[in-house]
PDB file of the backbone (N, CA, C, O) and the ligand in Angstrom, with CONECT records:
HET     ZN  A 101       1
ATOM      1  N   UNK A   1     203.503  64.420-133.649  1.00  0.00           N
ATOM      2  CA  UNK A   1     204.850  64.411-133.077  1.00  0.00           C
ATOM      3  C   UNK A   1     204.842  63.795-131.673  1.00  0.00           C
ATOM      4  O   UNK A   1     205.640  62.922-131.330  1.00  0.00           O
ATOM      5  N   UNK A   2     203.753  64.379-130.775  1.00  0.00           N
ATOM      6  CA  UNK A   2     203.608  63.724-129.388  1.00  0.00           C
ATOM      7  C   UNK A   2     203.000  61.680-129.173  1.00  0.00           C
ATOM      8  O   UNK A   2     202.991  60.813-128.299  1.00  0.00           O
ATOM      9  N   UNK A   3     202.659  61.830-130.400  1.00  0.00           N
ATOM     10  CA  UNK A   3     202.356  60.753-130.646  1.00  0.00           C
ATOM     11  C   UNK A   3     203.130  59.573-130.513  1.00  0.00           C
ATOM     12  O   UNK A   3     203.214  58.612-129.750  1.00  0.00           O
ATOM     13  N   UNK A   4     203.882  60.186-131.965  1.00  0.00           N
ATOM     14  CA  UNK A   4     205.516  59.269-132.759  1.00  0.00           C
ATOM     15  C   UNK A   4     206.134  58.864-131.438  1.00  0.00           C
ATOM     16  O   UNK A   4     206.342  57.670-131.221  1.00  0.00           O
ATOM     17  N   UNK A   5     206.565  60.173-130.172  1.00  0.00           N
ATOM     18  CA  UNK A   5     207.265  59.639-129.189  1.00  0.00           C
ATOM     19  C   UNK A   5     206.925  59.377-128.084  1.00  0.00           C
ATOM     20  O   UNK A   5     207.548  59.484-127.028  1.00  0.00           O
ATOM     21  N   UNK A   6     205.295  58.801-128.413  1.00  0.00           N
ATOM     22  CA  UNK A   6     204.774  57.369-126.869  1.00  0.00           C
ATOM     23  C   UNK A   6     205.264  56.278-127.904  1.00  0.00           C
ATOM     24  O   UNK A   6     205.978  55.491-127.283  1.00  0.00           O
ATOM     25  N   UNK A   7     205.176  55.952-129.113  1.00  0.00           N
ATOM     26  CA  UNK A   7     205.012  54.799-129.874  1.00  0.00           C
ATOM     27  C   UNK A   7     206.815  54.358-129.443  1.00  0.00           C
ATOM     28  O   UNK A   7     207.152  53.256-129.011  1.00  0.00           O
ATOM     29  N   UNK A   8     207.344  55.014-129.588  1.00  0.00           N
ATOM     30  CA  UNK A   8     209.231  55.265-129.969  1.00  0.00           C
ATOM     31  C   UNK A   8     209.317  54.566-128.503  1.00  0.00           C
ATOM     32  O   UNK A   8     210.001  53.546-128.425  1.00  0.00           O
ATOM     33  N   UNK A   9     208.518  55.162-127.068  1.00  0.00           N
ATOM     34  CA  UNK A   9     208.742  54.438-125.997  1.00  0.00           C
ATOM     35  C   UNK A   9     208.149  53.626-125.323  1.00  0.00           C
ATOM     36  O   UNK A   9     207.953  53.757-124.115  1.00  0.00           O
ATOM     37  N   UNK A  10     207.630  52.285-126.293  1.00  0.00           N
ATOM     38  CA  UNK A  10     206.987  51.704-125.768  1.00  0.00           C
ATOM     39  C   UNK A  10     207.691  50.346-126.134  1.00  0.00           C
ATOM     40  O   UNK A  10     208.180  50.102-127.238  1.00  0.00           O
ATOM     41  N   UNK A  11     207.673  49.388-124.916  1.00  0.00           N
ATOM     42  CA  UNK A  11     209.085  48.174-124.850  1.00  0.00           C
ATOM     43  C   UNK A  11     208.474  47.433-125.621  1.00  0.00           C
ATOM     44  O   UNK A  11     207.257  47.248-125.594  1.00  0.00           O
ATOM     45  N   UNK A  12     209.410  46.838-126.533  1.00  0.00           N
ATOM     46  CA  UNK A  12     209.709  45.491-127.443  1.00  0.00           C
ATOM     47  C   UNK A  12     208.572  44.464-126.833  1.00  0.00           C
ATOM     48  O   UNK A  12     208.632  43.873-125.755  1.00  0.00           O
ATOM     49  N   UNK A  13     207.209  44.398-128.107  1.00  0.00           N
ATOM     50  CA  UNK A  13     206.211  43.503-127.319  1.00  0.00           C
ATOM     51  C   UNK A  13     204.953  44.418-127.223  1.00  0.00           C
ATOM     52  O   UNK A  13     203.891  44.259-127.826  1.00  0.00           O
ATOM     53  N   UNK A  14     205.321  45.530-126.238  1.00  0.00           N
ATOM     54  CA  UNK A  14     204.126  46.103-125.507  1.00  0.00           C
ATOM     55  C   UNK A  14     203.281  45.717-124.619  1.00  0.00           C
ATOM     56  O   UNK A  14     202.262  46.273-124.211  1.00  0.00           O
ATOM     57  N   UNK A  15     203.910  44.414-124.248  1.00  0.00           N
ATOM     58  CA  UNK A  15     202.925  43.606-123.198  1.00  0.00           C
ATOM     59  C   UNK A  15     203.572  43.891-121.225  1.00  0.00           C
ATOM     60  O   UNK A  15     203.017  43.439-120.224  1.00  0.00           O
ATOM     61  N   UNK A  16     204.490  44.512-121.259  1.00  0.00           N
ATOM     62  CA  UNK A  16     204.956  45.032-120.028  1.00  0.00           C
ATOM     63  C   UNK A  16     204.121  45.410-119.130  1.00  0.00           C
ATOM     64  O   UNK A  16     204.051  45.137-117.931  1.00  0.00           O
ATOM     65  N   UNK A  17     203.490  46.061-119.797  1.00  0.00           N
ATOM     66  CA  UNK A  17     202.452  46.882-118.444  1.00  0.00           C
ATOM     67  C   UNK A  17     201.015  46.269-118.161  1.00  0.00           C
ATOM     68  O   UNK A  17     200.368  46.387-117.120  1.00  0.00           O
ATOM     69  N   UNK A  18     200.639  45.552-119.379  1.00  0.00           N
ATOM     70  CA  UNK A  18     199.533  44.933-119.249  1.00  0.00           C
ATOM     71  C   UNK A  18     199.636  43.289-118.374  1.00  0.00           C
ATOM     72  O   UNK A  18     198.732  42.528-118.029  1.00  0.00           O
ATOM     73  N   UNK A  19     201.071  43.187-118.230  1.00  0.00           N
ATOM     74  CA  UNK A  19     201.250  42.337-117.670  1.00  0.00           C
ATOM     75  C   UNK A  19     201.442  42.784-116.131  1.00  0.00           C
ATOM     76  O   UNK A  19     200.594  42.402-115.324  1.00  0.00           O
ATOM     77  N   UNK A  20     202.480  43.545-115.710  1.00  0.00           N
ATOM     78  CA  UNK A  20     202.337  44.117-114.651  1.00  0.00           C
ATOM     79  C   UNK A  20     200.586  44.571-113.822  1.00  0.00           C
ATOM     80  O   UNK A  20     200.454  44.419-112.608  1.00  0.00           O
ATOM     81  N   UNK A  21     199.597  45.022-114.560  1.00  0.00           N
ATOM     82  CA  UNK A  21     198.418  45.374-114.374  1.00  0.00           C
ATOM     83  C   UNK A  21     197.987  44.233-113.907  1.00  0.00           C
ATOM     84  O   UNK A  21     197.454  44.288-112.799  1.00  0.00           O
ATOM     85  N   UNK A  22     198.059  43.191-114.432  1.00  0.00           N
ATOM     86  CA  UNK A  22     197.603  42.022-114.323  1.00  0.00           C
ATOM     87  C   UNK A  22     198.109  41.214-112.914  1.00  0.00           C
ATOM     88  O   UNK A  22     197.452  40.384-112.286  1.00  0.00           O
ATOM     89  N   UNK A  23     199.241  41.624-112.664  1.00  0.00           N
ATOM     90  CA  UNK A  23     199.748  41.039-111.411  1.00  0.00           C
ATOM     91  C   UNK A  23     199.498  41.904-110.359  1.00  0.00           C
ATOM     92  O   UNK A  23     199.897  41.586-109.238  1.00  0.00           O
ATOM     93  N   UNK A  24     198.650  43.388-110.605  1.00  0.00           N
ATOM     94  CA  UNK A  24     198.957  43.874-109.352  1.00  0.00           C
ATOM     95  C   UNK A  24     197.619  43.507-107.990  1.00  0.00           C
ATOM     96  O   UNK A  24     197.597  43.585-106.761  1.00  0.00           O
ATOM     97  N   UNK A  25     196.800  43.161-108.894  1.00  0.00           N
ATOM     98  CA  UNK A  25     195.966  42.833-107.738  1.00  0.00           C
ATOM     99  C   UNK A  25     196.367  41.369-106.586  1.00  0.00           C
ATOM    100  O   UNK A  25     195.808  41.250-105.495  1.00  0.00           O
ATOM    101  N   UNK A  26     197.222  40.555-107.014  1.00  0.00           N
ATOM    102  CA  UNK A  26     198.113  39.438-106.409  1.00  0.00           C
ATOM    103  C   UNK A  26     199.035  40.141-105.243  1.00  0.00           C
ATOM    104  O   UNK A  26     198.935  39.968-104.028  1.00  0.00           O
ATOM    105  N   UNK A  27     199.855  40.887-105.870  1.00  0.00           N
ATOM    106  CA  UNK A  27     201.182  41.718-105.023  1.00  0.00           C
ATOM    107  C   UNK A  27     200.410  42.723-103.995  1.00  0.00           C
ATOM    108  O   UNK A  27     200.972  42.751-102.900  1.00  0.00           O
ATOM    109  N   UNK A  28     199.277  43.540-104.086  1.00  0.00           N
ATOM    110  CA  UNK A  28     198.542  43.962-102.698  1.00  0.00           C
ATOM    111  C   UNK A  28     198.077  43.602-101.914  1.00  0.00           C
ATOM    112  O   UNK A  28     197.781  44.221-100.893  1.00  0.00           O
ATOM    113  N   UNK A  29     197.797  42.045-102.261  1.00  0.00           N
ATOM    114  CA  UNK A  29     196.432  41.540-100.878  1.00  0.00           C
ATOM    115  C   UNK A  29     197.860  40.880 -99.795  1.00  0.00           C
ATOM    116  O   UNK A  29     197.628  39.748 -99.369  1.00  0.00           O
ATOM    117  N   UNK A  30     198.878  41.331 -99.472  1.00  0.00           N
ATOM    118  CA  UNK A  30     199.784  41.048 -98.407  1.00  0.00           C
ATOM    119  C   UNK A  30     200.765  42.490 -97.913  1.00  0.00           C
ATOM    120  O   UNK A  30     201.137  43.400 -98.654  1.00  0.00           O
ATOM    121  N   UNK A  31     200.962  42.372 -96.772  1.00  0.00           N
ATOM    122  CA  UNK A  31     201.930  43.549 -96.545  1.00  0.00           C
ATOM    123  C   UNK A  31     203.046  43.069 -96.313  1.00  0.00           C
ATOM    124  O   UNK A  31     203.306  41.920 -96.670  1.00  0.00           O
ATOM    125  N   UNK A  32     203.758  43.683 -95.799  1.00  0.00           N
ATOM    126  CA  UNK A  32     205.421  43.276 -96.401  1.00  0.00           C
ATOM    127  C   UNK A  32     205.463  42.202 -94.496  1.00  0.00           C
ATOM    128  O   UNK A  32     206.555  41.771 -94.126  1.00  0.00           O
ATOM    129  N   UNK A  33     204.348  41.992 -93.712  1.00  0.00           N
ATOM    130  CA  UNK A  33     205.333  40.653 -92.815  1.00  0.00           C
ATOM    131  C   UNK A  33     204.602  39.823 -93.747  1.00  0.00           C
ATOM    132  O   UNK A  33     205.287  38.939 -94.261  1.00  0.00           O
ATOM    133  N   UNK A  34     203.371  39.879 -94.103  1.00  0.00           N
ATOM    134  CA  UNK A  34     202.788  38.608 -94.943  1.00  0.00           C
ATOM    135  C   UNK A  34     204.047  38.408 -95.921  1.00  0.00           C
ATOM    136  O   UNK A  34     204.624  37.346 -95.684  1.00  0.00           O
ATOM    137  N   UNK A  35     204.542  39.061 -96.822  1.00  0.00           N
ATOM    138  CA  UNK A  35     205.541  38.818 -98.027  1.00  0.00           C
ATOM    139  C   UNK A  35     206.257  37.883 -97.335  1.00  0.00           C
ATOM    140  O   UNK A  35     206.333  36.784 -97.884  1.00  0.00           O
ATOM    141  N   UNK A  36     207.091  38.082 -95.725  1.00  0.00           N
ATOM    142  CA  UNK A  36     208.035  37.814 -95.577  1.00  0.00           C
ATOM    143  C   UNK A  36     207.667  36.306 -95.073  1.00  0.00           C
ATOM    144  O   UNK A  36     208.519  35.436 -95.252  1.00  0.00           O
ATOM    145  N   UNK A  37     206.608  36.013 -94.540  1.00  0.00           N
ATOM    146  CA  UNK A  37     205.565  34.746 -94.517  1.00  0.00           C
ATOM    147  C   UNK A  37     206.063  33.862 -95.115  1.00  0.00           C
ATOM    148  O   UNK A  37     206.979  33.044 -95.029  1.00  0.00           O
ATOM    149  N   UNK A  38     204.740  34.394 -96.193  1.00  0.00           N
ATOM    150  CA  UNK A  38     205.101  33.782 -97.518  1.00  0.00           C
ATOM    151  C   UNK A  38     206.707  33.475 -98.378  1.00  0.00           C
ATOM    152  O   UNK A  38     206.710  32.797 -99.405  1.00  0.00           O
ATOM    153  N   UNK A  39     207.893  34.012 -97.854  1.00  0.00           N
ATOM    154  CA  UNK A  39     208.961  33.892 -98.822  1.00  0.00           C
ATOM    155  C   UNK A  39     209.657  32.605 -98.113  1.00  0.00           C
ATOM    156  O   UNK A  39     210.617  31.983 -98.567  1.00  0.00           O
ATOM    157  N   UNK A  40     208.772  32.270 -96.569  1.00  0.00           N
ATOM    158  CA  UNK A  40     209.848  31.712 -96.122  1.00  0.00           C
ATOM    159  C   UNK A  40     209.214  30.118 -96.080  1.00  0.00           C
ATOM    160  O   UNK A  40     208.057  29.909 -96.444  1.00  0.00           O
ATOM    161  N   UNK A  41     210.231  28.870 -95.525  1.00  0.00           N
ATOM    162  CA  UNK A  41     209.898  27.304 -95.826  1.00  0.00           C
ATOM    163  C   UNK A  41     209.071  27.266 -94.334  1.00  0.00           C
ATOM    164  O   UNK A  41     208.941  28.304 -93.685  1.00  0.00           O
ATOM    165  N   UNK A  42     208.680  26.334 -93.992  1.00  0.00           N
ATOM    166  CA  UNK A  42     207.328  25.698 -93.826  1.00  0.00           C
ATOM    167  C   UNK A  42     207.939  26.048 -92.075  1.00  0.00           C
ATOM    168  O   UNK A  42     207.274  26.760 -91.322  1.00  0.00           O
ATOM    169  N   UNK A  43     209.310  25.399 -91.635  1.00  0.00           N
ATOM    170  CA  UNK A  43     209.379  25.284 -90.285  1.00  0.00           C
ATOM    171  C   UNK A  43     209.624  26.985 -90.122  1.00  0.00           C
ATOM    172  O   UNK A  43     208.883  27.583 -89.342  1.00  0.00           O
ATOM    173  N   UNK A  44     210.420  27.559 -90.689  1.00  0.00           N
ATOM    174  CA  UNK A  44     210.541  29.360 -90.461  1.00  0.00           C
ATOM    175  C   UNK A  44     209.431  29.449 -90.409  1.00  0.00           C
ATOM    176  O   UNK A  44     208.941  29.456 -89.280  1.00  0.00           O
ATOM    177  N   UNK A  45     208.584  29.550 -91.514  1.00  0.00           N
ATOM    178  CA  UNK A  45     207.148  30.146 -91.407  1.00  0.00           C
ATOM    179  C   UNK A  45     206.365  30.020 -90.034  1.00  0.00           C
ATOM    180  O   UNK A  45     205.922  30.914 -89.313  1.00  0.00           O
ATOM    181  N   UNK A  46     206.326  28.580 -89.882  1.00  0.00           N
ATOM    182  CA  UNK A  46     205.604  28.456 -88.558  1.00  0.00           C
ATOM    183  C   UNK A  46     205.980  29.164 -87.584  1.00  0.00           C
ATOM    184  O   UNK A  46     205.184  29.764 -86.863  1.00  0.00           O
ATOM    185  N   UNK A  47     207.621  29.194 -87.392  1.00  0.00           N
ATOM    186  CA  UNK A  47     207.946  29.720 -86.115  1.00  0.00           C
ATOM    187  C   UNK A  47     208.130  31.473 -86.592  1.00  0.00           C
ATOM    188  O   UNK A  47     208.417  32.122 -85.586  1.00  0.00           O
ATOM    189  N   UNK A  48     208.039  32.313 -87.788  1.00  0.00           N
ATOM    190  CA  UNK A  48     207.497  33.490 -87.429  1.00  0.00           C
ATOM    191  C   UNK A  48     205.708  34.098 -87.125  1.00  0.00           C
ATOM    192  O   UNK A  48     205.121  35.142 -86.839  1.00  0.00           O
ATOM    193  N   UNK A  49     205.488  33.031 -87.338  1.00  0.00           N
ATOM    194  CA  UNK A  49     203.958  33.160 -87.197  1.00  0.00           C
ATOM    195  C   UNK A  49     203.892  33.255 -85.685  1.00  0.00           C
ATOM    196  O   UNK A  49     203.327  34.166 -85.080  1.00  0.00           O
ATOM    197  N   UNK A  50     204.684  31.966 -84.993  1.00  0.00           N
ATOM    198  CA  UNK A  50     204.004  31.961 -83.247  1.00  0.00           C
ATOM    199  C   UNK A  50     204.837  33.067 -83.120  1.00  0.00           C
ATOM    200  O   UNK A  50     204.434  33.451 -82.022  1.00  0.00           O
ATOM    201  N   UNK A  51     205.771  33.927 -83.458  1.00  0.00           N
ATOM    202  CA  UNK A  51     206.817  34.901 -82.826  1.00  0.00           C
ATOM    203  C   UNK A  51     205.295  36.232 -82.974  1.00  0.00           C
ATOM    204  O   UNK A  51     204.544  36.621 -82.080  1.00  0.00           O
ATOM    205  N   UNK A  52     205.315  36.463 -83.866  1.00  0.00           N
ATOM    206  CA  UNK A  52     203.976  37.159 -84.262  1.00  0.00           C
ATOM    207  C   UNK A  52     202.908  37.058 -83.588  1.00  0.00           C
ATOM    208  O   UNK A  52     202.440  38.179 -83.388  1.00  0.00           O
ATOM    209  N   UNK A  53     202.163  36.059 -83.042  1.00  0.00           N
ATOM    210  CA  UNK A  53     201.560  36.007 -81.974  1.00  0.00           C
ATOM    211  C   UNK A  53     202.456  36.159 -80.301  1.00  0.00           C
ATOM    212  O   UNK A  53     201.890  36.654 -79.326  1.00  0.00           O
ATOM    213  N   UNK A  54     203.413  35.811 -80.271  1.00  0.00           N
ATOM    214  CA  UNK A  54     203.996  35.526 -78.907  1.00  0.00           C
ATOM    215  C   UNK A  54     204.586  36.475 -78.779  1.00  0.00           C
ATOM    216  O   UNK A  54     204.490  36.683 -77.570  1.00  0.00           O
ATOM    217  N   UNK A  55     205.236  37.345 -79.243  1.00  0.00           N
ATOM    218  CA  UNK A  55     206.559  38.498 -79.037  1.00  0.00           C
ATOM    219  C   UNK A  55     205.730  39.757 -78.950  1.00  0.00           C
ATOM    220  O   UNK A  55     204.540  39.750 -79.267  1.00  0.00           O
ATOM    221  N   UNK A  56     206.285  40.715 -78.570  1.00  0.00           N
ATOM    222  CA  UNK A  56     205.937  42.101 -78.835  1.00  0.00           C
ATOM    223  C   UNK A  56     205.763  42.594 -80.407  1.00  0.00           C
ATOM    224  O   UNK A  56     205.747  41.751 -81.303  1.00  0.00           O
ATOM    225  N   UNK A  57     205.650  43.825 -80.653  1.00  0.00           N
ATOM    226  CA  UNK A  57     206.006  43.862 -82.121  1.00  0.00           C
ATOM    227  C   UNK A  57     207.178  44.446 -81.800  1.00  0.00           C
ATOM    228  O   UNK A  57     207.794  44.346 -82.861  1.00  0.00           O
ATOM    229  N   UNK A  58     207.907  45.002 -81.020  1.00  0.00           N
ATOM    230  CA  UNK A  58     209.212  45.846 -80.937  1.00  0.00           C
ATOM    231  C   UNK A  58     210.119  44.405 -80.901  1.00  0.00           C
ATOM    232  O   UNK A  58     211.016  44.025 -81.654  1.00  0.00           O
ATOM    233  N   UNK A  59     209.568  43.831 -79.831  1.00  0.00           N
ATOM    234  CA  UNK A  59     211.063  42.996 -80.294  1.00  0.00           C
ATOM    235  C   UNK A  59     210.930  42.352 -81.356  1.00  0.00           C
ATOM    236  O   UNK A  59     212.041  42.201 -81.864  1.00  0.00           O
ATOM    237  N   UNK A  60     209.630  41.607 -82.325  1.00  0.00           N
ATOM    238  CA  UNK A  60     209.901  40.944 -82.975  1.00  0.00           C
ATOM    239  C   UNK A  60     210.531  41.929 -84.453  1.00  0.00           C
ATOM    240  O   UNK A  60     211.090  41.562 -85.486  1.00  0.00           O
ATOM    241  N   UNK A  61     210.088  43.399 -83.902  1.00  0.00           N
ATOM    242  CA  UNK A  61     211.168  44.230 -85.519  1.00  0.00           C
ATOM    243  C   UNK A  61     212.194  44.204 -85.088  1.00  0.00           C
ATOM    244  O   UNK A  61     213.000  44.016 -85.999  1.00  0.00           O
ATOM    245  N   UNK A  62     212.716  44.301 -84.040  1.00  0.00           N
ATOM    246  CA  UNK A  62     214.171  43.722 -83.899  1.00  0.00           C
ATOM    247  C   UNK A  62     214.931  42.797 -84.719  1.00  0.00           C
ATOM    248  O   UNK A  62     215.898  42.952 -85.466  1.00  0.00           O
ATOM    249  N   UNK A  63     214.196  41.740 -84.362  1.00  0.00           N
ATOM    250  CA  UNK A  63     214.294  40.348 -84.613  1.00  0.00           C
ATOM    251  C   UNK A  63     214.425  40.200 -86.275  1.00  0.00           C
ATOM    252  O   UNK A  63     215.411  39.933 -86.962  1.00  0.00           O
ATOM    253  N   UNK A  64     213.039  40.479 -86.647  1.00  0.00           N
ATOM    254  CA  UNK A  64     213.148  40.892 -88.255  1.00  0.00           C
ATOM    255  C   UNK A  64     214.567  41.528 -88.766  1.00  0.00           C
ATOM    256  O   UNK A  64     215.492  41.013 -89.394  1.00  0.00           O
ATOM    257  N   UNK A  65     214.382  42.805 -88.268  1.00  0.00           N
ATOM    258  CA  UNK A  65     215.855  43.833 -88.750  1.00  0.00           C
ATOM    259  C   UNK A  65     217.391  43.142 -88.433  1.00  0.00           C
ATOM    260  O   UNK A  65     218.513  43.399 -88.871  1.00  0.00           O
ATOM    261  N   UNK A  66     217.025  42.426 -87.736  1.00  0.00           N
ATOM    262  CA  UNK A  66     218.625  41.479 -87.775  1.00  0.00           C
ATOM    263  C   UNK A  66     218.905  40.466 -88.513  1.00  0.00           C
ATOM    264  O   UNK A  66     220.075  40.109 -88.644  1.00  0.00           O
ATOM    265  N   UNK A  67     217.842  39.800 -89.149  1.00  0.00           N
ATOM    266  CA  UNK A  67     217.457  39.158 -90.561  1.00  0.00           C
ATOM    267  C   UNK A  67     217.742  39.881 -91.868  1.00  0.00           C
ATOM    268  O   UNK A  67     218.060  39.326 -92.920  1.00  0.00           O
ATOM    269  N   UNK A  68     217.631  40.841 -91.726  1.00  0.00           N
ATOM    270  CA  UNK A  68     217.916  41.242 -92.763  1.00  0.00           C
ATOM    271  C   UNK A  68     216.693  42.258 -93.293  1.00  0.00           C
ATOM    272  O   UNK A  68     216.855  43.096 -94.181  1.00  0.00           O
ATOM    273  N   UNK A  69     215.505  42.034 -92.617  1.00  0.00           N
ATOM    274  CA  UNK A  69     214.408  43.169 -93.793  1.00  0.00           C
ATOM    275  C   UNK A  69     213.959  44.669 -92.736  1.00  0.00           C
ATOM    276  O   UNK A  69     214.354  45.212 -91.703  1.00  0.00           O
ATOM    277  N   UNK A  70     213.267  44.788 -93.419  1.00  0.00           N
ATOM    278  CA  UNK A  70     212.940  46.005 -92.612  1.00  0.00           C
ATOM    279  C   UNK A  70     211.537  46.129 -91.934  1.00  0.00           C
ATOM    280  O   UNK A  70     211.156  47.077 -92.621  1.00  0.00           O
ATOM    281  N   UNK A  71     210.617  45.914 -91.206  1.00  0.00           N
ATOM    282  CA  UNK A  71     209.559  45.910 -91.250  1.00  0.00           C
ATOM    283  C   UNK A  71     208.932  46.590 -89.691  1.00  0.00           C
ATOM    284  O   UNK A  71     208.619  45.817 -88.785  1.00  0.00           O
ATOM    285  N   UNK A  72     208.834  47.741 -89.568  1.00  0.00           N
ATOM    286  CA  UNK A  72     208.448  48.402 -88.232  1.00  0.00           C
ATOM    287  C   UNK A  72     207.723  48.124 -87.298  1.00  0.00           C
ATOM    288  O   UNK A  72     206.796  47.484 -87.795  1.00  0.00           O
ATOM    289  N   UNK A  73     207.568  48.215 -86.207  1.00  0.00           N
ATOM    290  CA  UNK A  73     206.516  47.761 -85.548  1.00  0.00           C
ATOM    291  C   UNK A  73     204.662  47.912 -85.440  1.00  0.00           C
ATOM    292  O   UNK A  73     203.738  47.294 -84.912  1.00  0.00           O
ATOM    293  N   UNK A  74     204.854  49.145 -86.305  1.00  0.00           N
ATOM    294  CA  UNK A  74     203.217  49.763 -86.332  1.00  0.00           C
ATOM    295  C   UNK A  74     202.687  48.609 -87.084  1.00  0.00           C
ATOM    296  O   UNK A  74     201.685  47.958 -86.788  1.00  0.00           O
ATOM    297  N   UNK A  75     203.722  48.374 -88.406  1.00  0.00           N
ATOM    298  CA  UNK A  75     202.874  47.023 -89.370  1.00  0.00           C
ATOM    299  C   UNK A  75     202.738  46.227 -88.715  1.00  0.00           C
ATOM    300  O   UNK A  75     201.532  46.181 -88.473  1.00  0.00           O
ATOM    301  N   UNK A  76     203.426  45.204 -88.020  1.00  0.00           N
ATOM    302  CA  UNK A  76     203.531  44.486 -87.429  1.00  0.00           C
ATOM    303  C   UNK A  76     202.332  43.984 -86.749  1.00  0.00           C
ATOM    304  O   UNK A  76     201.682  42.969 -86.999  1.00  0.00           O
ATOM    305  N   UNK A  77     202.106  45.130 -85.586  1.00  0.00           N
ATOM    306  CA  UNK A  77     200.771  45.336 -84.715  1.00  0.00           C
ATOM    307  C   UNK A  77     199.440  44.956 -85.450  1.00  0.00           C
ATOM    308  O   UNK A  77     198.586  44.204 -84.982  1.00  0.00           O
ATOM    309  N   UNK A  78     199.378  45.637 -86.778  1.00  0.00           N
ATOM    310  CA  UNK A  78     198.358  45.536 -87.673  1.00  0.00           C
ATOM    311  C   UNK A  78     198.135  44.171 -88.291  1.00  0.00           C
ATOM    312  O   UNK A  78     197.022  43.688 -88.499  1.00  0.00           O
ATOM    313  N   UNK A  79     199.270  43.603 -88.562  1.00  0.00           N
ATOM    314  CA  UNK A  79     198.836  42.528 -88.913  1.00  0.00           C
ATOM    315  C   UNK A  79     198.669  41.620 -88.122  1.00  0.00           C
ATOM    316  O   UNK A  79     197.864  40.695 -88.229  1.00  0.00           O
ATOM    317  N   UNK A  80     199.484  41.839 -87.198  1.00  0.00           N
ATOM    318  CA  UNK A  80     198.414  40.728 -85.774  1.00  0.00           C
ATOM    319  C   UNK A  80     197.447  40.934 -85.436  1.00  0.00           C
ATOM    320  O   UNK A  80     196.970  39.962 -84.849  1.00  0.00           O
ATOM    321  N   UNK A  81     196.687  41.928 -85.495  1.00  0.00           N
ATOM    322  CA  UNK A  81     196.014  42.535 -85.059  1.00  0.00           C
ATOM    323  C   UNK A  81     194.445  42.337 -86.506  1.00  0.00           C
ATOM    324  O   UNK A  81     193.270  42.682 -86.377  1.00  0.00           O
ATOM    325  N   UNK A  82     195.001  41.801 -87.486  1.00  0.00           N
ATOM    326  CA  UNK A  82     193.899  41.143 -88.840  1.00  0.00           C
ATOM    327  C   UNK A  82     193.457  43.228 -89.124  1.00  0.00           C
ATOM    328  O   UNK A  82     192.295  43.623 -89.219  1.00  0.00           O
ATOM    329  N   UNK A  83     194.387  43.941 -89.179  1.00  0.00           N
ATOM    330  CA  UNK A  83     193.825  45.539 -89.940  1.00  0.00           C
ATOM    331  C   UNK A  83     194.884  45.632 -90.949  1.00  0.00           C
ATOM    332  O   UNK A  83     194.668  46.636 -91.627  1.00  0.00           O
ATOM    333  N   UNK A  84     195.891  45.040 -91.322  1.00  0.00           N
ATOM    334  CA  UNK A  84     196.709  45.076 -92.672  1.00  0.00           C
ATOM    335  C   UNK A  84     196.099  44.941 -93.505  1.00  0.00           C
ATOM    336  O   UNK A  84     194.895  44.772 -93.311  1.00  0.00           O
ATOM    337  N   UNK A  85     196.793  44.952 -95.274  1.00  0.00           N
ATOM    338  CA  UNK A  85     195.981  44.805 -95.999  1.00  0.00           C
ATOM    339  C   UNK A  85     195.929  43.278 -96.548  1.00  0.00           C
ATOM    340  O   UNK A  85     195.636  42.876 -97.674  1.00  0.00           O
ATOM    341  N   UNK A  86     196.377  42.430 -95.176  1.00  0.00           N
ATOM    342  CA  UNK A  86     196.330  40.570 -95.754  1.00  0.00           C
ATOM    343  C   UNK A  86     194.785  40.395 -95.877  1.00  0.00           C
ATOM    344  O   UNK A  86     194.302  39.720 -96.785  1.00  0.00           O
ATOM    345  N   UNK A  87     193.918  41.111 -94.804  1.00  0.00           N
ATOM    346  CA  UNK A  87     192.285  41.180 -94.591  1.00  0.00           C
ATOM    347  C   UNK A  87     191.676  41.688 -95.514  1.00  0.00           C
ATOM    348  O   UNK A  87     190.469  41.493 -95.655  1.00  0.00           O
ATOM    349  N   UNK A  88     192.324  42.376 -96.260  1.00  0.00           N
ATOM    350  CA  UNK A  88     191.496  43.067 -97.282  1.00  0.00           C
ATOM    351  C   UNK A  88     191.197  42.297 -98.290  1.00  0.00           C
ATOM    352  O   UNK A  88     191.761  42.252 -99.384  1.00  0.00           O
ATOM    353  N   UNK A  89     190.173  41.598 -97.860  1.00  0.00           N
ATOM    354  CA  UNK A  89     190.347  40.350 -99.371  1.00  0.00           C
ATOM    355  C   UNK A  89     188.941  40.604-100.322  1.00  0.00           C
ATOM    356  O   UNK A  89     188.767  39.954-101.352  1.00  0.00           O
TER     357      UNK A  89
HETATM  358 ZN    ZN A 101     199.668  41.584 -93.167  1.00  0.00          ZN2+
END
């Protein structure tokens, strides 16, 4: 009976999770300023990178949070700082 209803909930395919599994080691090796890095075109990118080196981290979560994302200053620090998990390679 406990059986019948893992089989009953398992998505059309069954390849969902093995796919997800498969992507998760990709989606950890960045923290969410790397994500935001990475999401952005070549001249943004550059110029959050020198902000990241050049700014505080308070103002640059400012800066961030008026953009639109959320990203605190402790991360911030860390990843300038090469102790996020972008280093963890
Ligand atoms: Zn990072």
């Amino acid at each position: 009976m406990y059986v019948q209803e893992i089989i009953r909930l398992q998505p059309p395919g069954g390849t969902v999770f093995s796919e997800r599994l498969a992507n998760e080691p990709e989606q950890i090796t960045r923290c969410n300023l790397g994500l935001l890095v990475d999401s952005l075109d070549e001249k943004e990118r550059i110029a959050l990178e020198t902000m990241i080196q050049a700014w505080s981290a308070e103002k640059l979560s400012v800066a961030i949070r008026e953009e639109g994302s959320v990203i605190g200053p402790k991360l911030i620090s860390k990843h300038k700082n090469k102790k996020c998990i972008c280093e963890d390679k």
